[in-house]
C-alpha positions as a Python dict, from the first residue, in 0.01 Angstrom:
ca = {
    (1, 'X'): (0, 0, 0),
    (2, 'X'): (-243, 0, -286),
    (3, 'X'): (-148, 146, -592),
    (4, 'X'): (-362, 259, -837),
    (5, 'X'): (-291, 228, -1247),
    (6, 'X'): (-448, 517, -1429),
    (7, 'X'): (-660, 393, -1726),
    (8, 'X'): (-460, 558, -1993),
    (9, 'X'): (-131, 441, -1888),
    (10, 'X'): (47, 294, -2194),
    (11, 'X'): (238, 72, -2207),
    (12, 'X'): (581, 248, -2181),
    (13, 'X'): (464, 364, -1841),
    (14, 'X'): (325, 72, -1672),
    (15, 'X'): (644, -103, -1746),
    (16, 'X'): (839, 198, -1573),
    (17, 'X'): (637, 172, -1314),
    (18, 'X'): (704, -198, -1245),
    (19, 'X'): (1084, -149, -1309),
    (20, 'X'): (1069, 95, -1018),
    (21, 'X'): (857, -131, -798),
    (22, 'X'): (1116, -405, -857),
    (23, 'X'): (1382, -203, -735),
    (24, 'X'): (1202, -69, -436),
    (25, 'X'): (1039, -386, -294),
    (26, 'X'): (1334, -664, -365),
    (27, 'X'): (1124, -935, -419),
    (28, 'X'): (1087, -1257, -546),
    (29, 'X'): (811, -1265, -607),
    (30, 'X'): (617, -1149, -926),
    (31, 'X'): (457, -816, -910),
    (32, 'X'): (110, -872, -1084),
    (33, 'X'): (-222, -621, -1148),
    (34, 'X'): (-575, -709, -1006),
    (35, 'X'): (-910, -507, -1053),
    (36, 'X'): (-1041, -363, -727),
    (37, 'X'): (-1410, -137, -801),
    (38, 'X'): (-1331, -163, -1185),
    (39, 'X'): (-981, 24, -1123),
    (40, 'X'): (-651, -192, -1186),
    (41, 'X'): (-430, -191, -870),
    (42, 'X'): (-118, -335, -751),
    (43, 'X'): (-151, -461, -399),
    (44, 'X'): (261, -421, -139),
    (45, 'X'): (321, -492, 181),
    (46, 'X'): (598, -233, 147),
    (47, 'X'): (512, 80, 361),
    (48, 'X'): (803, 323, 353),
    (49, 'X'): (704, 712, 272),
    (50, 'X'): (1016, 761, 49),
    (51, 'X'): (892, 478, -209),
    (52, 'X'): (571, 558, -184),
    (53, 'X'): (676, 960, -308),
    (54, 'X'): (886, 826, -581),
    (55, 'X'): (544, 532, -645),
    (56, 'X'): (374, 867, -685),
    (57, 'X'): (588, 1041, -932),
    (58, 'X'): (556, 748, -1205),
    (59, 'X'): (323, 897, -1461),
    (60, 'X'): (99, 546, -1479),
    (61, 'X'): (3, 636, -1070),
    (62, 'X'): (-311, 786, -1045),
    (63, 'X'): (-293, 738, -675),
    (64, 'X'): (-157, 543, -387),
    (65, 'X'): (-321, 450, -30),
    (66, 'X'): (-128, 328, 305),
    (67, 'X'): (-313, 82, 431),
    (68, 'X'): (-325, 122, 842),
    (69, 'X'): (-602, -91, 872),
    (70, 'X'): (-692, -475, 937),
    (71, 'X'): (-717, -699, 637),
    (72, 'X'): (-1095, -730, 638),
    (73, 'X'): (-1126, -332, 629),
    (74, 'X'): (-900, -299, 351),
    (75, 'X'): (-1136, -231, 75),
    (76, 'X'): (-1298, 7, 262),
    (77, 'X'): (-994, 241, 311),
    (78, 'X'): (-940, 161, -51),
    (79, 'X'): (-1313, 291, -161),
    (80, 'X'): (-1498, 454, 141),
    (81, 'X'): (-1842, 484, -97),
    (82, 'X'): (-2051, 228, -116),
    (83, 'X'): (-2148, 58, -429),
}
């Protein structure tokens, strides 16, 4: 699953956000940011429907991609343009 942060999240939101992805993925370990195309994401293994509906409803989610595909075609589900 690949989770994307909208731009003008602030901080109050991002923090939600990671609160919520604590509590869904029950993990140790850390839950960090990357840039993918310019766009910070968050990157789970987790793939279950109901977290990714209440992923979706946190206000610093601009959107958020299953990944069905094999690790090498990852960033093309992710950003099917070219660039």
């Amino acid at each position: 699953m690949i989770i994307t942060i909208r731009s003008q999240a602030n901080s109050s939101e991002r923090s939600q956000l990671i609160a919520l992805l604590g509590r869904i993925i029950d993990s140790t370990h850390p839950i960090t940011t990357t840039k993918i195309a310019g766009r910070e994401v968050i990157v789970l293994e987790h793939k279950s429907l109901e977290a990714q509906a209440a992923i979706e409803q946190q206000p610093a989610v601009e959107r958020v991609v299953q990944v069905k595909t094999a690790y090498k075609l990852v960033s093309r589900a992710f950003q099917a343009e070219n660039t």
